[in-house]
N, C-alpha and C positions, 0 to 999 in steps of 0.2 A: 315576291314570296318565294321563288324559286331560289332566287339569289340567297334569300334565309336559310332554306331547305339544303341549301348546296353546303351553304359554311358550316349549318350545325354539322352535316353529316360528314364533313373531313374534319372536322374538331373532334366530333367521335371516335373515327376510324385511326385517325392519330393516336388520341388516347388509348386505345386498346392496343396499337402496336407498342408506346410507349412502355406500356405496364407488362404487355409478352415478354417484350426484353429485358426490362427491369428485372421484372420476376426471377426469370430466368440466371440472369447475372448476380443478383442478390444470394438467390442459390447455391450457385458456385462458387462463387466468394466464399462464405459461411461452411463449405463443406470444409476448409481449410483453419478461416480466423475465427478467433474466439467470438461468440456474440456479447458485447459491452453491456448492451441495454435492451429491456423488451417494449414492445405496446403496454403489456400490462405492467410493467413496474411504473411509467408515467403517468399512467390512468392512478395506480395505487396514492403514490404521489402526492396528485390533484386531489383525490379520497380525504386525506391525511391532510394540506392546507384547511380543504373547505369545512372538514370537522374541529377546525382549531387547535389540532393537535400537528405535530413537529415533524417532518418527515424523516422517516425510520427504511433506512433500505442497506441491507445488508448482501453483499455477493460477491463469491470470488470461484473467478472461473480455477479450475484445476482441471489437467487428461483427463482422459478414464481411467489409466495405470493407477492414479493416486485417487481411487475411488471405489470403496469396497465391492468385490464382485459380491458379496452378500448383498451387500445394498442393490445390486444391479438385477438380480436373480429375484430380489422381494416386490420389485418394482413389475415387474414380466410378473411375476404372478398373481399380485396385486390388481395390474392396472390392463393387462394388455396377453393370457397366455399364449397366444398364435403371433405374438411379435414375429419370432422367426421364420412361421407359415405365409404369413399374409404381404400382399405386395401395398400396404400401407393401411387399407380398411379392410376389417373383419365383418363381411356381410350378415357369419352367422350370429354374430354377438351382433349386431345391430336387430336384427331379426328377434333375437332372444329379449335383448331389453327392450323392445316395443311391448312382446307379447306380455312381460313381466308390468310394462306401467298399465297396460288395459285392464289388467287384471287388480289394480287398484295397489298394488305392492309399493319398496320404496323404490321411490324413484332414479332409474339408472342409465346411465348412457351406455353407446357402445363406442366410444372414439376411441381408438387405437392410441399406441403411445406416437407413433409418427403422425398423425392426427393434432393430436395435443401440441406436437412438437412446434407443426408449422402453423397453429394458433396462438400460443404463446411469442415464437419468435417473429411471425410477419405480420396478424391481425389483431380484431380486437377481440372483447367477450359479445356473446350476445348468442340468440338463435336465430337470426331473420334468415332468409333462403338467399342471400348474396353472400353472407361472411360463411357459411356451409358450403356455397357454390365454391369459393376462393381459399376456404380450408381443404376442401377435395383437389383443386388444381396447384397447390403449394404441398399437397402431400405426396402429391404425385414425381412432383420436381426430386423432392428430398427421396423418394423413394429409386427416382432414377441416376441423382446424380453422387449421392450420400450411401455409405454403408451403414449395414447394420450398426456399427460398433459408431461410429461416427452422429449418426442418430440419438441412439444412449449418452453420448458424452455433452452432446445439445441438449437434450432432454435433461439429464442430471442437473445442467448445468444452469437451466435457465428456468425451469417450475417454481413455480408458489411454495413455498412449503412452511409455513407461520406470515404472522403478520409482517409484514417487512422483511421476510425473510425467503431470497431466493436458490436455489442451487444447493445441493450435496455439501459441499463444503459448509456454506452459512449453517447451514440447516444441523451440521453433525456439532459443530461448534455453539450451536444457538440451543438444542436442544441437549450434549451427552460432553460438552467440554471437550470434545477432543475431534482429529481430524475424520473427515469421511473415509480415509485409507483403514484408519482403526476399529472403526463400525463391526461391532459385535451382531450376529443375527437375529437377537432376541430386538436389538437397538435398530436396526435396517430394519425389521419389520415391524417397529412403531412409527417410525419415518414413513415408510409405504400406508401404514395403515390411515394417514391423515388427512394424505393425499386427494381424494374425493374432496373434502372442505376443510382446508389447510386455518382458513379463518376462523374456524370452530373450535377444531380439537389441536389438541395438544401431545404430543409425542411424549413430555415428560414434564409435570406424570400425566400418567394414561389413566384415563377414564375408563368406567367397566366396556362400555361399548369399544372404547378401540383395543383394550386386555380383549377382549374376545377377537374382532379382527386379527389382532398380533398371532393368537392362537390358530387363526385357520390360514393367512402366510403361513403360518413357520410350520406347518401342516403341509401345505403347498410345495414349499421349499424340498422337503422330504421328498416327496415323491418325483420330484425334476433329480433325484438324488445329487443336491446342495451344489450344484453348480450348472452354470448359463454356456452352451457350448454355442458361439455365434457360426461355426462352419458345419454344424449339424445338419441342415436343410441345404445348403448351397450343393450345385450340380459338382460334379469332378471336373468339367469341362468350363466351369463359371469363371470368368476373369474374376479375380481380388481385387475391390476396389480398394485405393485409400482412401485413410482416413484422413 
């Protein structure tokens, strides 16, 4: 029995240094190369066989240079405004949307965009208390070894944003015919506005619910007066990471 006791427990302890360093490595890598493919585009995928229908996946990584800082600014106001306050989770938006679903409201998270980021690119969907546990230790990574601006160009590049449709690029092409670089503000913030349930709504055309969203981005946008400054919060003393 001991002998059992002995192997599971260096099969475990293996594993979990396995997956430290993996994690870890994976990380860094990706702070550099483009990410190909997510968890969730494979899961969509399988979605898309097992309903009989043809799989549909659209994505083309682009920088951030060729990606409208409107679109990048609708997305922070939209999805995440203490992006550049917070060192990956926003406690008080967490806090806020608990009190908001007790209260019987709609229902809202509080996952940050770096949150989302390292969900979309290392895990799967779900709520259980391991894929949250390993969302918070993958945001952390990204938070330590990724900038700002390098986060955003991950994030732009690899979210849901229609059926089959992934990343700023897909998404400006799939939804407005034209490049993400070209993204008009009224059009970045239909983009942003879908984002909660990309599988529902539709960027174009807009539905009165998400014409109302668009309204309060592009409200939002204003008062960040129309542009996203990423050196705004960083110390004067802060090393510059690359991206």
């Amino acid at each position: 029995m001991r002998k059992i006791l002995g192997k599971i427990w260096t099969i475990f302890w293996k594993t979990c240094v396995a997956f430290f360093v993996l994690s870890i490595v994976s990380v860094i890598v990706y702070r550099w190369v483009p990410v190909p493919i997510t968890p969730l585009m494979l899961i969509r995928d399988v979605e898309q066989l097992k309903n009989g229908k043809g799989v549909t996946m659209e994505h083309d990584w682009v920088p951030l240079k060729e990606i409208s800082p409107k679109l990048q600014l609708a997305v922070v106001c939209s999805e995440d405004q203490n992006y550049l306050k917070h060192f990956g989770v926003d406690w008080g938006a967490i806090q806020k949307a608990m009190k908001e679903n007790e209260k019987g409201k709609r229902v809202r998270g509080g996952s940050t965009i770096t949150q989302q980021t390292a969900k979309n690119v290392f895990l799967w969907q779900g709520r259980s208390y391991l894929r949250k546990g390993l969302e918070l230790w993958f945001t952390l990574l990204i938070e330590v070894f990724w900038s700002k601006e390098r986060i955003m160009e991950v994030y732009l590049n690899s979210i849901e944003m229609g059926n089959g449709i992934y990343g700023a690029e897909a998404a400006s092409k799939h939804w407005f015919h034209k490049s993400a670089k070209k993204l008009s503000k009224d059009e970045a913030a239909a983009i942003a506005a879908i984002l909660p349930n990309p599988l529902r709504y539709k960027a174009n055309p807009a539905s009165s619910y998400i014409v109302q969203r668009k309204a309060w981005i592009k409200q939002q946008m204003n008062f960040w007066g129309n542009k996203l400054d990423y050196d705004k919060y960083k110390d004067d003393d802060e090393p510059a990471k690359k991206r």
